[in-house]
C-alpha positions as CSV (number, residue, x, y, z in Angstrom):
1,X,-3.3,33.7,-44.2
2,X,-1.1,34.6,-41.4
3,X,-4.5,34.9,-39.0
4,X,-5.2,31.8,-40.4
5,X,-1.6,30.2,-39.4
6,X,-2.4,31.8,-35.6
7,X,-5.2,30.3,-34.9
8,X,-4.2,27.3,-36.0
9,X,-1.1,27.9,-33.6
10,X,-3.5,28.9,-31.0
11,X,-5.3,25.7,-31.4
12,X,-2.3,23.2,-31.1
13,X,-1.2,25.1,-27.9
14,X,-4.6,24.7,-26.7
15,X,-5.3,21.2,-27.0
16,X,-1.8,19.7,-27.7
17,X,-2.9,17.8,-31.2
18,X,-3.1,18.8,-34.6
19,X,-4.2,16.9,-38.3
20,X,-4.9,19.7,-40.0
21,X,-1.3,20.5,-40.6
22,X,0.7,20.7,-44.3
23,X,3.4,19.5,-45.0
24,X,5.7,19.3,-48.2
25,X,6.4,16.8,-50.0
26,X,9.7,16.2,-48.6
27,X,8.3,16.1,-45.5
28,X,6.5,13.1,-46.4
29,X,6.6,10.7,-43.3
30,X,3.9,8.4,-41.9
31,X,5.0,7.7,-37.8
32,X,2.9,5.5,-34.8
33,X,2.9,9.6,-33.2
34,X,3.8,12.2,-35.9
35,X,3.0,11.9,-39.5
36,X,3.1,14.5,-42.4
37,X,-0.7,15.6,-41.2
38,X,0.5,16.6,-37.6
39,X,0.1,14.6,-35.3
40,X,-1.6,11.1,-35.6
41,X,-4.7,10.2,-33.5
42,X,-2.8,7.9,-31.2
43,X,0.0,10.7,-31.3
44,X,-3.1,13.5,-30.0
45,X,-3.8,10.7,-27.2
46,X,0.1,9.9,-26.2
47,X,0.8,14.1,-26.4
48,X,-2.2,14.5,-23.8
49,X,-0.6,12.0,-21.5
50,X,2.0,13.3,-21.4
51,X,0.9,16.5,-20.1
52,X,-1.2,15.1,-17.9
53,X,1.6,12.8,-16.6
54,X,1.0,14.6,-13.0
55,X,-2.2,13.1,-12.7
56,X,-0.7,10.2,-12.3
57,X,1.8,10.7,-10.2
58,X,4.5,11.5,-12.3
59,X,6.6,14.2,-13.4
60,X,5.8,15.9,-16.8
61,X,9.6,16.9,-16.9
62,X,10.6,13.5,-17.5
63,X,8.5,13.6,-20.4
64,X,8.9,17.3,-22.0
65,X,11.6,16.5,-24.9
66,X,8.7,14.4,-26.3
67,X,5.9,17.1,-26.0
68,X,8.4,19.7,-27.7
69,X,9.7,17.6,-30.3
70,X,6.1,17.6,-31.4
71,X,6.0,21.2,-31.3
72,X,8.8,22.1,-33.0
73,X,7.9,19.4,-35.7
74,X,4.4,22.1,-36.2
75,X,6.9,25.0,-36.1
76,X,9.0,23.5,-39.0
77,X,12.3,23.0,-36.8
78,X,12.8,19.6,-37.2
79,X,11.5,16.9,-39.6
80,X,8.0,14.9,-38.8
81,X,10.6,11.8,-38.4
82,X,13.0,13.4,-36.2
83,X,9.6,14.5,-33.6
84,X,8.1,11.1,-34.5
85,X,11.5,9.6,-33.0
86,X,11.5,11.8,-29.8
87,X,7.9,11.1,-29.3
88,X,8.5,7.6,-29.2
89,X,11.5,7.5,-27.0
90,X,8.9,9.6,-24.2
91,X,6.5,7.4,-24.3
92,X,8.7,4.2,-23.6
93,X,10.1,6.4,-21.1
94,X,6.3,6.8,-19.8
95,X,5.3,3.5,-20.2
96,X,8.0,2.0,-18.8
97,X,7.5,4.6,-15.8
98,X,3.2,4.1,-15.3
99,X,4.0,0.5,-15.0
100,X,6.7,-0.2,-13.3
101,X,7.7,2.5,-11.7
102,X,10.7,5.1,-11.4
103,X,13.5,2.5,-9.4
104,X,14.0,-0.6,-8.2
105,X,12.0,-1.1,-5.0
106,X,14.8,-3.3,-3.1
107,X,16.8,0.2,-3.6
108,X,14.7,2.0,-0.9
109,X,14.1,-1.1,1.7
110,X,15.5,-4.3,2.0
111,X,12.6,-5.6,3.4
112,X,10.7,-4.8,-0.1
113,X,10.2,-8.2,-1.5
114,X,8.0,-7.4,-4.1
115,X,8.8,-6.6,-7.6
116,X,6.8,-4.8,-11.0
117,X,6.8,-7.4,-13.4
118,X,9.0,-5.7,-16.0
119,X,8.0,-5.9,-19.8
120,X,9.6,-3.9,-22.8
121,X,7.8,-0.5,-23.1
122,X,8.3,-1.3,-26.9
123,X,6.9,-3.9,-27.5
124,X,3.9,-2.5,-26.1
125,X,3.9,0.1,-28.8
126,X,4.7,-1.7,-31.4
127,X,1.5,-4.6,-30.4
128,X,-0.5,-1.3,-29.2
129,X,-0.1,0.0,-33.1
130,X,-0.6,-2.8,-34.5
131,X,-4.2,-3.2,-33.1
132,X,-5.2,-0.5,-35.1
133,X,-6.5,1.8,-32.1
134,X,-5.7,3.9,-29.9
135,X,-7.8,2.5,-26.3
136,X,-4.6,0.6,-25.2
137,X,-2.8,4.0,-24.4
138,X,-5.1,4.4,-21.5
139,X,-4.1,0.6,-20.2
140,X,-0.8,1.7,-19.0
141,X,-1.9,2.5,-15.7
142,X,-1.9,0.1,-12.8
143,X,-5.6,-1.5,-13.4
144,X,-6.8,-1.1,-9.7
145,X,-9.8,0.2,-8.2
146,X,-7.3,1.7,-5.1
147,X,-4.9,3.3,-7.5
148,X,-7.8,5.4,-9.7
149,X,-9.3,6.5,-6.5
150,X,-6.0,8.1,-5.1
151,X,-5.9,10.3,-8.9
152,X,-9.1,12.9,-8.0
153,X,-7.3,12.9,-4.4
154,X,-4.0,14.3,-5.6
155,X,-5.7,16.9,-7.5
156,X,-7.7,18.0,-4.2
157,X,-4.5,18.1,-2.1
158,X,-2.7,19.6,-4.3
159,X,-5.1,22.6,-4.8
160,X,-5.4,22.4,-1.1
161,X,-1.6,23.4,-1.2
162,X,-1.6,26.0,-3.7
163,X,-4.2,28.2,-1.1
164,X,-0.8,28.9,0.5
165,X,1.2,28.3,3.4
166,X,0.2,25.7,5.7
167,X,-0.5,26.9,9.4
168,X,1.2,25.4,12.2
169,X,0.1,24.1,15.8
170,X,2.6,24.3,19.3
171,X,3.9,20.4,19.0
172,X,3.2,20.6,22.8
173,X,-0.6,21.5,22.5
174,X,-3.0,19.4,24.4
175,X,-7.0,19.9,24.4
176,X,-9.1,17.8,26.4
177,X,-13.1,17.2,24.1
178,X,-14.7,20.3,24.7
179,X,-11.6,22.2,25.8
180,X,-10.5,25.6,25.4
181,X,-7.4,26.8,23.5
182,X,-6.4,29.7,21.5
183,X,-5.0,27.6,18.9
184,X,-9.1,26.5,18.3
185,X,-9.3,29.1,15.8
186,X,-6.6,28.0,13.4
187,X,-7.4,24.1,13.6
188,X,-10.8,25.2,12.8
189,X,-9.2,27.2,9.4
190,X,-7.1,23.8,9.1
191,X,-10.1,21.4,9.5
192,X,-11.9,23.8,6.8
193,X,-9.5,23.1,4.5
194,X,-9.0,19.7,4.6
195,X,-12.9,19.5,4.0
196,X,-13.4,18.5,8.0
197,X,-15.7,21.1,8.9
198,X,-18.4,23.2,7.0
199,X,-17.3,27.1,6.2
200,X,-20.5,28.3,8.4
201,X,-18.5,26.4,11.3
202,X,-15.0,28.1,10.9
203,X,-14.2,31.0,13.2
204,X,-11.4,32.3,15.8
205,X,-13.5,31.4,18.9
206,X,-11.1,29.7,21.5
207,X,-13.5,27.3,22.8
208,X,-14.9,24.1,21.7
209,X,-18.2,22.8,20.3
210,X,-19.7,19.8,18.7
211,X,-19.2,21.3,15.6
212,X,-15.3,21.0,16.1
213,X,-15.2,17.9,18.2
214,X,-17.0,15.9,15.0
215,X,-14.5,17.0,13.0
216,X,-11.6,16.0,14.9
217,X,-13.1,12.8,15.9
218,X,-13.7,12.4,11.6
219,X,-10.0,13.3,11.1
220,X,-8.5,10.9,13.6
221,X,-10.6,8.2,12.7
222,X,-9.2,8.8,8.9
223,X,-5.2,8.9,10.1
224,X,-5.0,6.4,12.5
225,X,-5.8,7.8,15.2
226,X,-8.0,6.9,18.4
227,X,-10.6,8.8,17.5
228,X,-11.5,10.7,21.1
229,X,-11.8,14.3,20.3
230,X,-8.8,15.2,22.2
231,X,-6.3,17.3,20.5
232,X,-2.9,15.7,21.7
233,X,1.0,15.4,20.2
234,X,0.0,12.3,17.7
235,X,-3.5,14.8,16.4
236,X,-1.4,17.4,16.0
237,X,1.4,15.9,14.7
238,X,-0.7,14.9,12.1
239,X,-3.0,18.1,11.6
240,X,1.0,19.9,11.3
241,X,1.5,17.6,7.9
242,X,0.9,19.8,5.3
243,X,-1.0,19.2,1.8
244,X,2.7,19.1,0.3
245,X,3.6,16.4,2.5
246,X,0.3,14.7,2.1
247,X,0.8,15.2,-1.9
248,X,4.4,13.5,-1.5
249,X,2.2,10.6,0.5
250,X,-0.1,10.4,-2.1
251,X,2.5,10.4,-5.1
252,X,4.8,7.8,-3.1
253,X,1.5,5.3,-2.5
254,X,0.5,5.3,-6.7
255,X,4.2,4.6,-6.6
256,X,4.0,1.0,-4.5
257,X,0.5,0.4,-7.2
258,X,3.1,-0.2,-9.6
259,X,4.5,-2.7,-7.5
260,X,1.3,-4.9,-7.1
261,X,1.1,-7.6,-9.9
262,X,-1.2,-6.5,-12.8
263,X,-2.8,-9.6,-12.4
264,X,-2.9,-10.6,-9.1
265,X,-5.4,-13.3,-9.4
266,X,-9.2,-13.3,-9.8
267,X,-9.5,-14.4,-6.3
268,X,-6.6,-12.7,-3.8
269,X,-5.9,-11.5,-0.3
270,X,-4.4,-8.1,0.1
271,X,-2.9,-7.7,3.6
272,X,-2.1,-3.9,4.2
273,X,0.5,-3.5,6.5
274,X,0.5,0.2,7.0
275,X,-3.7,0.1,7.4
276,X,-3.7,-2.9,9.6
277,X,-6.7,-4.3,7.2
278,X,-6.9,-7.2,5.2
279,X,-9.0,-7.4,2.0
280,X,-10.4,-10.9,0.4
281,X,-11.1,-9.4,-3.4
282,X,-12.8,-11.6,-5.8
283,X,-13.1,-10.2,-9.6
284,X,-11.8,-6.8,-8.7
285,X,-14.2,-6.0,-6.1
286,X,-13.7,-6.3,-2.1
287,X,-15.9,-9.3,-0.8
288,X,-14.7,-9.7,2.6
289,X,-12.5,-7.3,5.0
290,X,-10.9,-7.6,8.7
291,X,-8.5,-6.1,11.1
292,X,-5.2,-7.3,11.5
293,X,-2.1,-7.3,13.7
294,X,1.3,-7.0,11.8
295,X,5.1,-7.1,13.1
296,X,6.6,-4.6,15.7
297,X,8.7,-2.2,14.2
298,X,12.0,-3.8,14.9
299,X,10.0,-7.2,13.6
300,X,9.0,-5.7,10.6
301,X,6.1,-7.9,8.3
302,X,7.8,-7.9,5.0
303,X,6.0,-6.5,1.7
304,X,5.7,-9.6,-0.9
305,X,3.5,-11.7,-2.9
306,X,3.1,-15.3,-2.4
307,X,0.4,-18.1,-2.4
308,X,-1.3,-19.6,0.6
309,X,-2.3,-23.5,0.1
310,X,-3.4,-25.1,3.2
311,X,-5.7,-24.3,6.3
312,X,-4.4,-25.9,9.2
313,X,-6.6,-26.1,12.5
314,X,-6.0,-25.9,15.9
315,X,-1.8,-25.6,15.2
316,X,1.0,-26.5,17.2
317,X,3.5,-23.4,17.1
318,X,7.1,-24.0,16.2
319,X,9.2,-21.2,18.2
320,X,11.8,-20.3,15.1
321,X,14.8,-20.6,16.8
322,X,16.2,-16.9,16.6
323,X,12.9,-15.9,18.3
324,X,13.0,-18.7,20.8
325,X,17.0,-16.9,21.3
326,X,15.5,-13.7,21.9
327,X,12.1,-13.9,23.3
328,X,11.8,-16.9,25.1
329,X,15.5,-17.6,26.6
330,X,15.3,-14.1,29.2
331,X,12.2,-15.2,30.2
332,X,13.8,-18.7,30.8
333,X,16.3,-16.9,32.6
334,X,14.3,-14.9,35.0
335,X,10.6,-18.0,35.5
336,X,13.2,-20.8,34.6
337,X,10.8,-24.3,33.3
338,X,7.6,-22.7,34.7
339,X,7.5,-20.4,31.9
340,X,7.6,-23.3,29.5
341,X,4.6,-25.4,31.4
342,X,2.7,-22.6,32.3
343,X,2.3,-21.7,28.4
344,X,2.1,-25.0,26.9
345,X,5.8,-25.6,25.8
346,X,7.1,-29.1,24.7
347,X,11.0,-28.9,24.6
348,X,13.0,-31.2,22.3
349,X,16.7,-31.7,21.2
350,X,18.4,-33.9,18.4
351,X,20.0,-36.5,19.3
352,X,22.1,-38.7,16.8
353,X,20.3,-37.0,14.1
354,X,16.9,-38.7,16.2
355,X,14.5,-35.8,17.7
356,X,13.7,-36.5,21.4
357,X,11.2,-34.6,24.1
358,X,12.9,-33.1,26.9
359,X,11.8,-32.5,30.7
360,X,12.2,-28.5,30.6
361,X,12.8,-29.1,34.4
362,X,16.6,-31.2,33.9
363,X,17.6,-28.1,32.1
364,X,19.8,-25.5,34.6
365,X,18.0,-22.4,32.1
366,X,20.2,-20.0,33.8
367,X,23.8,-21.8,32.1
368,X,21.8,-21.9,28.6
369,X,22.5,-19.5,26.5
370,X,22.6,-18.4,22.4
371,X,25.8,-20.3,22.1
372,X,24.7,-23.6,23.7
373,X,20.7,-23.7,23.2
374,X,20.3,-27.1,20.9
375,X,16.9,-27.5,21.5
376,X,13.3,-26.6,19.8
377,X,10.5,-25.0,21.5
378,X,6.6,-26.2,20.6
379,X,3.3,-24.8,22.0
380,X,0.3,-27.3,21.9
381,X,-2.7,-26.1,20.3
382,X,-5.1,-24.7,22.2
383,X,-6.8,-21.2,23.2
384,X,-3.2,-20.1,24.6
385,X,-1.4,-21.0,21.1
386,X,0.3,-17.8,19.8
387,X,-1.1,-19.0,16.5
388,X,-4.7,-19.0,18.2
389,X,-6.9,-21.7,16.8
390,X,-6.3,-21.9,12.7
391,X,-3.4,-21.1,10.7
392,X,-3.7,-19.8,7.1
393,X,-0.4,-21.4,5.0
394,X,1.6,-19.3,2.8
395,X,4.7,-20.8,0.9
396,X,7.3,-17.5,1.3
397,X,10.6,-17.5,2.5
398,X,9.8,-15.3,5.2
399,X,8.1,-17.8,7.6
400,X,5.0,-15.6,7.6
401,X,1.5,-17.0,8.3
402,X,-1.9,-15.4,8.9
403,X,-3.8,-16.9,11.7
404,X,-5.8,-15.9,14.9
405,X,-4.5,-15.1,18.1
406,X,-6.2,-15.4,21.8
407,X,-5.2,-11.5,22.6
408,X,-9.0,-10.2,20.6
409,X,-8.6,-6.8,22.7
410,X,-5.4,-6.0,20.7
411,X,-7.7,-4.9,17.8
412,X,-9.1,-2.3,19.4
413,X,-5.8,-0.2,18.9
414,X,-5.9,2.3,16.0
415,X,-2.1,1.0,15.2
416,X,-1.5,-2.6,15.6
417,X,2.1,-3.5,15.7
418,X,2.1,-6.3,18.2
419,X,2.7,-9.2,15.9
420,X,6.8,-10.8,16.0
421,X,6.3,-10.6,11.5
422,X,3.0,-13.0,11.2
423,X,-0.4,-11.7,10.0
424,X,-2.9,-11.9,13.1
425,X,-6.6,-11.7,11.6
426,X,-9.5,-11.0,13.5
427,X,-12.3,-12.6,10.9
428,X,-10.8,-15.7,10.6
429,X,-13.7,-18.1,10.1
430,X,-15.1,-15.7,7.2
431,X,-11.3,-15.4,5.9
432,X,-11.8,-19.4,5.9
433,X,-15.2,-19.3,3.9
434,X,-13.5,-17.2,0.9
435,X,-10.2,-19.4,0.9
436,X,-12.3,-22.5,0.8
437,X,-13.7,-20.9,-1.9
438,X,-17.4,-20.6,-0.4
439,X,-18.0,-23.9,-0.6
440,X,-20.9,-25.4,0.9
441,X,-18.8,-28.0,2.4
442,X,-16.8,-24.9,4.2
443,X,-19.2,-22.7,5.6
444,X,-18.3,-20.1,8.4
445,X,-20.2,-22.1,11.0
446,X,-17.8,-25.8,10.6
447,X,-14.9,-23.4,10.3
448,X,-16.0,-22.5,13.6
449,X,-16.7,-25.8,14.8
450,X,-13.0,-27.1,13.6
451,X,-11.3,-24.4,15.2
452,X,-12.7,-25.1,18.5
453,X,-12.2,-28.9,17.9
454,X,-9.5,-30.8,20.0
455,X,-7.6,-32.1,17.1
456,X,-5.1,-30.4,14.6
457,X,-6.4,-30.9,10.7
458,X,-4.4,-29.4,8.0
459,X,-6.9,-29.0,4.9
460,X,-5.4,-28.3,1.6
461,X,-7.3,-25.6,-0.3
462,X,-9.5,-26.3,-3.1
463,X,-7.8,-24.0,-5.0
464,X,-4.0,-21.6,-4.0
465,X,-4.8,-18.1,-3.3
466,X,-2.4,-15.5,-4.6
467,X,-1.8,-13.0,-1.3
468,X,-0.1,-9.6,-1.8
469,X,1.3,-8.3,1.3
470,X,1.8,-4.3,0.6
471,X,2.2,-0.9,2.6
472,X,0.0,1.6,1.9
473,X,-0.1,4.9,3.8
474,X,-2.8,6.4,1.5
475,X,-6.5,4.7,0.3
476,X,-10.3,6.1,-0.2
477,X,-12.4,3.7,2.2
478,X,-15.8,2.3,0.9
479,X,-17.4,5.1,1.5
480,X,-14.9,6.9,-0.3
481,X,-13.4,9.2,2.6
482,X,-9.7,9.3,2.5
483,X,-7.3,7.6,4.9
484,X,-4.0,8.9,5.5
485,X,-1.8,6.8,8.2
486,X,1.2,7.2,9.9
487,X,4.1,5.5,8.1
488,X,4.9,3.0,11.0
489,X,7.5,1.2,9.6
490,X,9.6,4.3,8.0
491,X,9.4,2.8,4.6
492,X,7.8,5.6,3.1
493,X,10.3,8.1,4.2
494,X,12.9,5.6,2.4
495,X,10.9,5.7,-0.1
496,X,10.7,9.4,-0.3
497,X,14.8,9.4,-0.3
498,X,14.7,7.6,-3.1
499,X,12.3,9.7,-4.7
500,X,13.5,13.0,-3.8
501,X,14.0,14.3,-7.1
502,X,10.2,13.7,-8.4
503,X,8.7,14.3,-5.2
């Protein structure tokens, strides 16, 4: 009997459920997790994970009063109610944590706009029990493509780290392609870790081959780098970051998945800041992708959700007047009204409530400054226009578009913070074809054609398209290599302060 007992023991340690267990009749007690059998079949489901919570980004610790109350219930130490009650209490606590997150995102940046949309954890379980199954247990998690892809990575990175200690470069190293250094060696061992190079192409040798230069190339193309071969400060900088730190990246990215709107809509743009892409998704699956330009970092592109209605071509830009204050008034000051007819600019001024146009040339620009400049600046449309030839509408309190822009070489860079907050797009015509919906009446080619017309036409969309403006450091690309970028905005390190104590 007692052997009997062990292995049963043995068997519950193993794989965290029981229903073979017996109770007495005092012990009577039917529960959504523990019942007088053991644990129930939704309880086997909810004690694996909670476990596994680390898979997805969470701490088991949070969870562990719940996995020992079920324990002890096995071991006789407290009633099948009392570990039924526990049990429930950690998974609200999970629930709540897999779907919304672990704090409120405002609490780490200001310029986080977007929120989880909050429901109660228990009604969840109490509509998920009543269904009479158990499937809804694994619907907890955020219901993206992006966010299961980042789970198998987090496993990798962090067996990566458990190898041991992470090896580090001279901050000042710098290796032309095809260089010789004798630090080669141990950014050979580094690149073989990482998966970068094969094990038959690791070595101590000091000098370079195409072996090495592919990798490096492959590894700067994968964390924002320009991709040249050259082992520099920003390539080392980055080789330096250890599996740990790239397992706190990983964790704090599933973390901003919670964020995103379970249902964001079954057509939506996803603009990532921190990738410098923009995605067109249609029923859960990419359809259309393109570059992008985002804010400087002291003209940060704030993360939201809102809904673009309109496609306006060939725009006029309206300077808002705190840029017009900052950017445009010390160039007034030093080119005076040339700068303002050499770029297109229309001044204007109110007047008894009436707006009037303004000769830029009767203006002394040198006595105008924040305190006294009452007027409005407006660019014509045209191949100059900051907004380039077509403007996507978004209704946001942020004054954010996405549109074109006449400065194509800037998406060459690796890291494109050159925008003053709007969304510069380099595919704009076949951005145009999805918001029109694909309509026949919209295709690419009279997108085209309007864009290079000589009037403005502001067509409202067949149809609003939700667009999700988020910040992720971390994502598998389509051909499923990772990407890790630099967090060019700081908001992960925020993040991470916020964090600290899961991370």
């Amino acid at each position: 009997m007692f052997k009997q007992f062990k292995l049963m023991t043995t068997l519950w340690a193993f794989i965290g459920i029981s229903g073979m267990l017996l109770a007495s009749p005092a012990q009577c007690h039917s529960g959504i997790w523990v019942n007088s059998g053991g644990l129930s079949a939704c309880g086997a489901k909810a004690y694996d994970l909670l476990t596994h919570a680390e898979d997805e980004g969470l701490s088991s610790g949070d969870f562990t009063y719940g996995i020992q109350a079920a324990d002890r219930a096995r071991r006789g130490q407290i009633s099948y109610a009392e570990a039924d009650r526990q049990m429930n209490d950690a998974m609200i606590r999970y629930i709540d944590q897999i779907r919304h997150g672990r704090f409120n995102p405002r609490s780490a940046d200001h310029r986080i706009v977007m929120q989880p949309e909050r429901v109660s954890a228990a009604n969840v379980i109490a509509q998920g029990s009543a269904s009479g199954g158990c499937d809804w247990l694994d619907q907890q998690a955020p219901p993206f493509e992006g966010y299961r892809q980042l789970k198998p990575l987090l496993k990798k990175y962090r067996a990566i780290a458990a190898q041991g200690p992470w090896p580090m470069l001279p901050t000042n190293m710098n290796v032309a392609p095809y260089g010789s250094n004798e630090n080669l060696g141990t950014v050979r061992d580094m690149l073989v870790r990482l998966g970068y190079l094969s094990d038959s192409d690791s070595g101590s040798s000091s000098d370079s081959d195409d072996a090495l230069m592919n990798a490096v190339k492959k590894f700067q193309s994968t964390h924002g780098l320009l991709p040249d071969g050259a082992l520099g400060p920003a390539t080392v900088k980055e080789l330096n970051k250890s599996p740990a730190e790239r397992v706190r990246q990983i964790v704090i990215t599933m973390e901003r998945w919670r964020w995103m709107p379970r249902n964001p809509g079954a057509r939506y743009i996803r603009v990532n800041i921190a990738g410098f892409m923009l995605d067109a998704v249609e029923n859960g699956r990419i359809v259309m992708s393109s570059p992008i330009i985002v804010g400087t970092d002291y003209r940060e592109t704030p993360v939201f959700s809102a809904t673009m209605t309109e496609v306006k071509f060939n725009p006029s830009w309206h300077v808002p007047h705190s840029l017009a204050i900052k950017d445009k008034l010390p160039k007034l000051h030093q080119e005076g009204a040339s700068y303002l007819t050499n770029n297109h600019f229309v001044v204007t001024t109110t007047v008894n409530g009436k707006e009037r146009e303004v000769n830029p040339h009767s203006i002394n620009w040198k006595n105008v400054h924040e305190g006294n400049f009452h007027y409005s600046l407006r660019q014509t449309p045209g191949d100059y226009n900051a907004l380039g030839r077509i403007r996507f509408t978004i209704i946001s309190p942020f004054g954010v578009y996405l549109h074109s822009t006449p400065d194509q070489h800037l998406f060459e860079w690796p890291i494109r913070t050159f925008s003053s907050g709007c969304i510069r797009v380099k595919k704009v015509e076949e951005l145009g074809a999805f918001v029109m919906n694909n309509s026949s009446d919209w295709p690419a080619s009279r997108i085209a054609s309007e864009m290079h017309g000589s009037s403005t036409k502001a067509v409202s969309l067949p149809r609003s398209i939700p667009v999700h403006v988020v910040y992720f450091t971390v994502w598998n690309d389509e051909n499923g290599e990772p990407h890790f970028q630099p967090d060019v905005y700081g908001q992960d390190a925020h993040v991470a302060s916020v964090m600290r104590r899961w991370l």
